[in-house]
N, C-alpha and C positions, 0 to 999 in steps of 0.2 A: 165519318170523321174520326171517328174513335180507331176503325182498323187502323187509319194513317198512323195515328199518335202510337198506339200499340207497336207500329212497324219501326217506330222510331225507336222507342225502348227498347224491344227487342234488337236494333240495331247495334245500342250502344253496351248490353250487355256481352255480346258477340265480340263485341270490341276487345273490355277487359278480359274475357277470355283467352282471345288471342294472348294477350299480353303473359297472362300467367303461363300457358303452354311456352311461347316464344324463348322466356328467360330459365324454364326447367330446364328445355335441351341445354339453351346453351351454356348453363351453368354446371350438369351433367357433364357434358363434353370437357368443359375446362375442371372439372374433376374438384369441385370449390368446397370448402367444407363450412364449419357453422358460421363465421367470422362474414363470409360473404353473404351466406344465405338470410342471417339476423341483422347486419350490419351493411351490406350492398361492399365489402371489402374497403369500406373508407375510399372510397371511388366517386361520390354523388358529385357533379358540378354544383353551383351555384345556383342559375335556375330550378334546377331540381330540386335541390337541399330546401331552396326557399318556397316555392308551389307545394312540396310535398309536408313541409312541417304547416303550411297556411293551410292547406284542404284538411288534413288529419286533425285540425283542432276545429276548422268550421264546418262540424255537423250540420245536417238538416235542419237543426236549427235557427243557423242562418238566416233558410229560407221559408221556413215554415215557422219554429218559435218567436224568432223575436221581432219580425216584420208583425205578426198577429196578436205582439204583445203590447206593438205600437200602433197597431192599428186598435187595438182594442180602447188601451189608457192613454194612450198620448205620448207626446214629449219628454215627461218625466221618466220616461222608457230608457232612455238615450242614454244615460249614464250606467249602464253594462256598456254599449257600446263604445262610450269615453275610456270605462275601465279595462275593457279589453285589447284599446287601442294603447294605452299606456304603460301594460304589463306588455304586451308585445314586443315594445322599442325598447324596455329598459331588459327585457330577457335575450333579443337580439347581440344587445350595445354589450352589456354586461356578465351576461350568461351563458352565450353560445360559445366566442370565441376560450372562453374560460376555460370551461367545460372540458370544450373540442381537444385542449391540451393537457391538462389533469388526467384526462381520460386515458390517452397516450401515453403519459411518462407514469401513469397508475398501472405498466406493467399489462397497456393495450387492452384498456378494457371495453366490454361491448354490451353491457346493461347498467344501468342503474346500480341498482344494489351491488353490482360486481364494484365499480365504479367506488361505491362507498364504504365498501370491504377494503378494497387495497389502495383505497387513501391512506387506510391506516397499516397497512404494511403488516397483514393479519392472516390467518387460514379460520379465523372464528368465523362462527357459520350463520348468529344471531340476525344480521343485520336481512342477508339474504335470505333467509327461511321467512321468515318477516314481510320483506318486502314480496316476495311470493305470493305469500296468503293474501293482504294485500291486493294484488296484482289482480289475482284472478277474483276475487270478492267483487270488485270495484270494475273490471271490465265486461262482466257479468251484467251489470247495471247500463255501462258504457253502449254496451254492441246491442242493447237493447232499444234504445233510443232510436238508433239507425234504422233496424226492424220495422220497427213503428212505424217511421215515415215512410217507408219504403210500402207498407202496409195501405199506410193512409193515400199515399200517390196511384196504386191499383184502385183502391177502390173508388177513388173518386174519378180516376180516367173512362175506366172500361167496368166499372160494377165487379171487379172481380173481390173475391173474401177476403179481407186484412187477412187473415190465417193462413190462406195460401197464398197470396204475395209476399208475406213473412217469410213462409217458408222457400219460395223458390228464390227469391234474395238472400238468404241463410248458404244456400247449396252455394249459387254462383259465388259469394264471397268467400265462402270456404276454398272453394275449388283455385281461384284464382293466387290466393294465400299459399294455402300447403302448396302448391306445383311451383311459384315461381319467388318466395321469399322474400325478402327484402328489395330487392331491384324492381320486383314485378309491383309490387305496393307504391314505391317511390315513384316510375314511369305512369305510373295507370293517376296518382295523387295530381302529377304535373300535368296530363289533359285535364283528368276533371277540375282543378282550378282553375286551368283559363275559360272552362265551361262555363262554371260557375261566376265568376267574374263576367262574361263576355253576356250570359243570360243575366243576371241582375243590373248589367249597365241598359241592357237594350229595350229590357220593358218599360220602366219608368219612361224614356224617349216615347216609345211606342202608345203607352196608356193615354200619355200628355195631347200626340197627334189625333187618337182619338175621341177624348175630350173634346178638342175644338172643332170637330165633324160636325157636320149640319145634323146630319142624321143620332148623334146623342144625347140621348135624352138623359138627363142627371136623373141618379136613384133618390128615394127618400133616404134623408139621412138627418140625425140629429147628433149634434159636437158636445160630448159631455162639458162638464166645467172645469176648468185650467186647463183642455186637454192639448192646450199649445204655451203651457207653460213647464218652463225647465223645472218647476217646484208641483210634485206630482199632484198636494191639495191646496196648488195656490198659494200658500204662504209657508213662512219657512217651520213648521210642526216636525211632531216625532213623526209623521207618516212624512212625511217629505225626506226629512233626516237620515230617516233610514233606508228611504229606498237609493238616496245617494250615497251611504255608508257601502250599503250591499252591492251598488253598483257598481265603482270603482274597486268593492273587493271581489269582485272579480275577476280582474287582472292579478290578483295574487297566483289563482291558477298555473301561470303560467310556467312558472317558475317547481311546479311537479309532476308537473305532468308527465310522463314516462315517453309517450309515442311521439310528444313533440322533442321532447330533450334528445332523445336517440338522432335524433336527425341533425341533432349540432353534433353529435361525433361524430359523422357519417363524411363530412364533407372534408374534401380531398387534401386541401391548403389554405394558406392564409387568405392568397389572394381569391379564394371561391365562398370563405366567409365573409371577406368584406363586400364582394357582391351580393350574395347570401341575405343582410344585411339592408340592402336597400331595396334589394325586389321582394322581403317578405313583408315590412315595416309597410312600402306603397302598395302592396298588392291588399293588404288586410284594411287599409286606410279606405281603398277603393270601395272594399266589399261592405265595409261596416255603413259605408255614407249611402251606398244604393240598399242595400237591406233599409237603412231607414227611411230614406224618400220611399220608395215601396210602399210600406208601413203606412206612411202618413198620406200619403196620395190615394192608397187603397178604401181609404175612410172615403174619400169624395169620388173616388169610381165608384166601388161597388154597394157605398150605403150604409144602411145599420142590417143587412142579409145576412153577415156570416157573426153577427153577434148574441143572437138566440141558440143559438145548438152549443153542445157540447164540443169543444175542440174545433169551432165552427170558425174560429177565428185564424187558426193556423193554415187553412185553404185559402188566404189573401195570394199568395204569389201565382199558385194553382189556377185560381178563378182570372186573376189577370191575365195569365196570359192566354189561355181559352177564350175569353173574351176578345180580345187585343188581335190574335189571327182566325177567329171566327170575321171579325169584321174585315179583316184584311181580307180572306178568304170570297167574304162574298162582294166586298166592291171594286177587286180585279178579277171576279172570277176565275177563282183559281183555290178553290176552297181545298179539295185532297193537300196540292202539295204547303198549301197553309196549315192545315193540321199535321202537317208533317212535319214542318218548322217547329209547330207549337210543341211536337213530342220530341223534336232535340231539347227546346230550351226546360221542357219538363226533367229531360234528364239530366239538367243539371241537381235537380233533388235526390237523383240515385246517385250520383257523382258527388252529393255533400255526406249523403248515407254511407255508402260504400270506403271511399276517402278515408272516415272515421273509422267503421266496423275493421278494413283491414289492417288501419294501421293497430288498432287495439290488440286484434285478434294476434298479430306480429309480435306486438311489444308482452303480449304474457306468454308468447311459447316460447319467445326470448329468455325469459324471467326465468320461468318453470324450466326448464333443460338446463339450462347455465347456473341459475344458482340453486335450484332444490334439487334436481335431479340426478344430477353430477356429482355435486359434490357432498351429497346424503346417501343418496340409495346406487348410483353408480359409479364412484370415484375412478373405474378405469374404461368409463363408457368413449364411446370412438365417437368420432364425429358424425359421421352417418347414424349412430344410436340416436345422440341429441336432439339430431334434424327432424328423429321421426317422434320420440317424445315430444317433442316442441310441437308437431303436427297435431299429435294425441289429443296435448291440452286445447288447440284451437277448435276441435271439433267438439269437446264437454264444451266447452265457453260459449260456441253457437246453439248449441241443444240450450242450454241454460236460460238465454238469451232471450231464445225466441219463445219459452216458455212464460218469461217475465212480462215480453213485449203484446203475450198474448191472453196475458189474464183480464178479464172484464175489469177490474178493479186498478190496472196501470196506467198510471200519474200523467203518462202523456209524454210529447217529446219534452217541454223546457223544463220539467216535471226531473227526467231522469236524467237528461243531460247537466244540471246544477248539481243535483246530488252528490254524482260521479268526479263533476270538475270539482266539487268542494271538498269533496272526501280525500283526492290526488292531491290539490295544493296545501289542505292543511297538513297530510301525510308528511309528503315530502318535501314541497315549497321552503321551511326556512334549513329544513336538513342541509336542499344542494347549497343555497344560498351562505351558508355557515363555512360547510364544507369548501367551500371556493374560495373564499375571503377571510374566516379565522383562523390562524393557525394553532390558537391552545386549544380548537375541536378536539375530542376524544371520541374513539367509536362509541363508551358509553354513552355518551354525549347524544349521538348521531342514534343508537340504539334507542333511547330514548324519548327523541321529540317524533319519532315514527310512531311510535304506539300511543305516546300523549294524545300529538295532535289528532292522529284518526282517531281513537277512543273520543275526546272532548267534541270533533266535527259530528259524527253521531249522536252521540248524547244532547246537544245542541239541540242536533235536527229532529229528535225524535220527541224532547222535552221543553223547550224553548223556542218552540216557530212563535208565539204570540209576543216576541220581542219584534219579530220581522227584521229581526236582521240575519244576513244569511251566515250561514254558518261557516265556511269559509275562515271570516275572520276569528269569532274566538276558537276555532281550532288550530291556526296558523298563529295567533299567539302564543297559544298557550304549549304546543310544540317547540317553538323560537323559545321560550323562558326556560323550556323541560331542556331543551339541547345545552342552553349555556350553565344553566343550574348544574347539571351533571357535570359537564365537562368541567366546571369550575368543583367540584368537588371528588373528580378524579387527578389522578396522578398527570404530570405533564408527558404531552408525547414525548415518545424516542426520537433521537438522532436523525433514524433514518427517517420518521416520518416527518419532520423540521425540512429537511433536505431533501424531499419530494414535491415539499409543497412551494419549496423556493423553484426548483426546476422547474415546476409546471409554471412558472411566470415567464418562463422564453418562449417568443416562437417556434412554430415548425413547419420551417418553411419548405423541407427537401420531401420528397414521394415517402408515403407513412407505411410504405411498406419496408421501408429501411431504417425508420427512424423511431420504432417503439422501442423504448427505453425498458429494459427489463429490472423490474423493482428489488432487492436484494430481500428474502421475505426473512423475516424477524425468527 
């Protein structure tokens, strides 16, 4: 049974390979330089735009953290999942199509920090050496998470070491990254989300039909208390409070996160945002409501078994579906090609891993070539230089990574993945959000609530967990105050920065390779 499943993994690793080979040639051939390879040349349709910025935010833990967070506590679980649902619609509605045009008449820009440079109509280098450090600090943590699961899904298939499942996931991610860029991240994003999707709808179905089997026997199991109420100790206290404060600040994330924003520049025209738009909004609505039935159904399939061990709880998705086509296996007889099934729908955990680690790995070699690399240490580098700096850094960030992911002492996946997201949203979260919609923003301003908020989100986390609330929010405060505070105590923008930010309020509706507006710089 295990060969099957094993065959199936290695199947679908085989897969993204292709894909990363596939788009080197042909990106090779068409002779394409960083703009395409970082950015996919502002070409993504719709579906793509929207699968690939949904799989690169939902990590493995998805499937593994926060199914095992609700199976573990309960109900009161669900507001992360409420909060990530609402940061997503209001970052879609309000953020993306924004963005996608600022970004454009900002003199075509293809990162973030670039992005928040020539908002302001600047050659100052603070913002991007910043968001750099930044970058690679925080993806370091990011692509470690991935690992982990990726770790955890060997060993629990096939007995093989977390450390070499680590590592041979480390390689193929790499691999497929530096060869095939931003197109091959984005294509490879859009299968494994409908994976992912199409594996989280079918188990619960599946778990349910076997449930009501003659032949199953219900496990011991005991239902802590409240653990079916929205109020996590039952009534409305500071442990309830807070875990609804934390949970909805969640969705703050969304709004900094680097690997998903790039994907709102990416997309071609209006009319493939406003598709864009609906199939990310229902695709994430889908995954969050089966992640939770999962969760809470997994408590009555498989018992209080995976509540004793260490991380015992994040193996709910894993153990169902092993379960689920073990018994389909045996009462069609037809057990191989049911373990074979079982190790498609298992790869939908590499497919949430993977999803994440490339687009990270993407979004800092983006970062580091474009804005530290360039225009610090190579100011006349070529584009082919870039492409291969930007390669550089994705290779330190997977060493690092997998370092992190494999010390005895690391946090786990829902562990790293908070950290990461809370560190990004308080980073940059009310930066873009300021940047979009204030216009007396000043880059001091903007310089500002990037070092605040991360400084105060750490400091939080490292001195303030016995608030339990997550850190996120007062570091996305406290950013937001640092940004207008400055800003209000520097001089008002120039002209031309008044009159950039009025442009970036029209459409662009004609092919974006005609229509980037060159910024006149200051």
């Amino acid at each position: 049974m295990k060969i099957a499943e094993l065959a199936a993994l290695l199947c679908y690793f085989a897969l993204v390979l292709y894909v990363g080979i596939y788009f080197f040639w042909k990106d090779r051939k068409g002779n394409n330089g960083e703009k395409a390879y970082f950015l996919g040349g502002r070409q993504m349709n719709g579906w793509v735009s929207a699968l690939s910025a949904g799989a690169s935010d939902m990590s493995a833990w998805v499937l593994m953290g926060l199914p095992g967070s609700i199976y573990l506590y309960g109900v009161g679980q669900l507001w992360i999942a409420i909060g990530l649902l609402l940061g997503t619609i209001i970052a879609w509605i309000w953020v993306a199509p924004a963005l996608r045009r600022y970004s454009i008449a900002a003199n075509d820009a293809i990162t973030v920090p670039q992005f928040l440079t020539r908002r302001f109509c600047t050659e100052r280098k603070g913002i991007m050496t910043i968001s750099a450090v930044v970058f690679v600090i925080t993806y370091c943590v990011y692509t470690a998470s991935s690992l982990y699961a990726c770790g955890t899904l060997f060993n629990t298939v096939i007995g093989m070491q977390p450390q070499t499942a680590m590592l041979i996931a480390s390689v193929v991610i790499v691999f497929y990254t530096l060869l095939g860029g931003f197109n091959a991240v984005c294509w490879t994003d859009f299968f494994q989300g409908m994976l992912m999707l199409g594996a989280l709808m079918l188990v619960p179905i599946l778990t349910v039909a076997m449930m009501n089997s003659t032949g199953f026997v219900q496990p011991q199991f005991s239902i802590p208390a409240s653990y079916y109420n929205i109020l996590s100790s039952g009534k409305m206290d500071w442990k309830s409070a807070s875990d609804i404060i934390s949970g909805l600040g969640w969705g703050l994330g969304y709004f900094g996160m680097p690997h998903i924003l790039i994907r709102y520049f990416s997309v071609k025209s209006e009319k493939e945002m406003r598709k864009s738009q609906i199939i990310g909004c229902s695709w994430l609505f889908l995954i969050l409501l089966a992640t939770s039935i999962v969760g809470l159904l997994g408590r009555r399939f498989l018992g209080d078994t995976l509540t004793t061990t260490k991380d015992g709880n994040t193996l709910v998705f894993i153990n169902m579906v092993r379960n689920v086509f073990a018994w389909i296996g045996d009462s069609a007889s037809i057990v191989m090609i049911a373990s074979f099934a079982a190790g498609i729908l298992l790869s939908a955990i590499l497919a949430a891993s993977m999803s994440t680690a490339d687009s990270q790995l993407l979004a800092s070699a983006s970062a580091f070539a474009s804005d530290l690399y360039k225009p610090i240490f190579r100011k006349n580098a070529s584009g082919k230089e870039m492409m291969w700096a930007g390669r550089v850094i994705v290779f330190v960030i997977a060493i690092v990574a997998y370092f992190i992911a494999s010390n005895p002492s690391c946090q786990g996946i829902m562990g790293l993945v908070s950290c990461a997201w809370a560190a990004f949203g308080a980073a940059f979260g009310p930066v873009i959000l300021l940047a979009l919609y204030w216009k007396r923003m000043t880059y001091n301003g903007a310089l500002a609530g990037i070092i605040v908020g991360f400084v105060v989100d750490a400091l939080w986390y490292m001195f303030m967990g016995w608030t339990m609330i997550y850190e996120i929010i007062p570091g996305f405060a406290a950013g937001a105050i640092a940004t207008v505070v400055v800003s209000l105590l520097s001089a008002q923008p120039d002209k031309v920065v008044i009159d950039l930010f009025d442009r970036s309020r029209q459409p662009i509706e004609n092919n974006l390779n005609d229509t980037a507006v060159a910024v006149e710089e200051k």
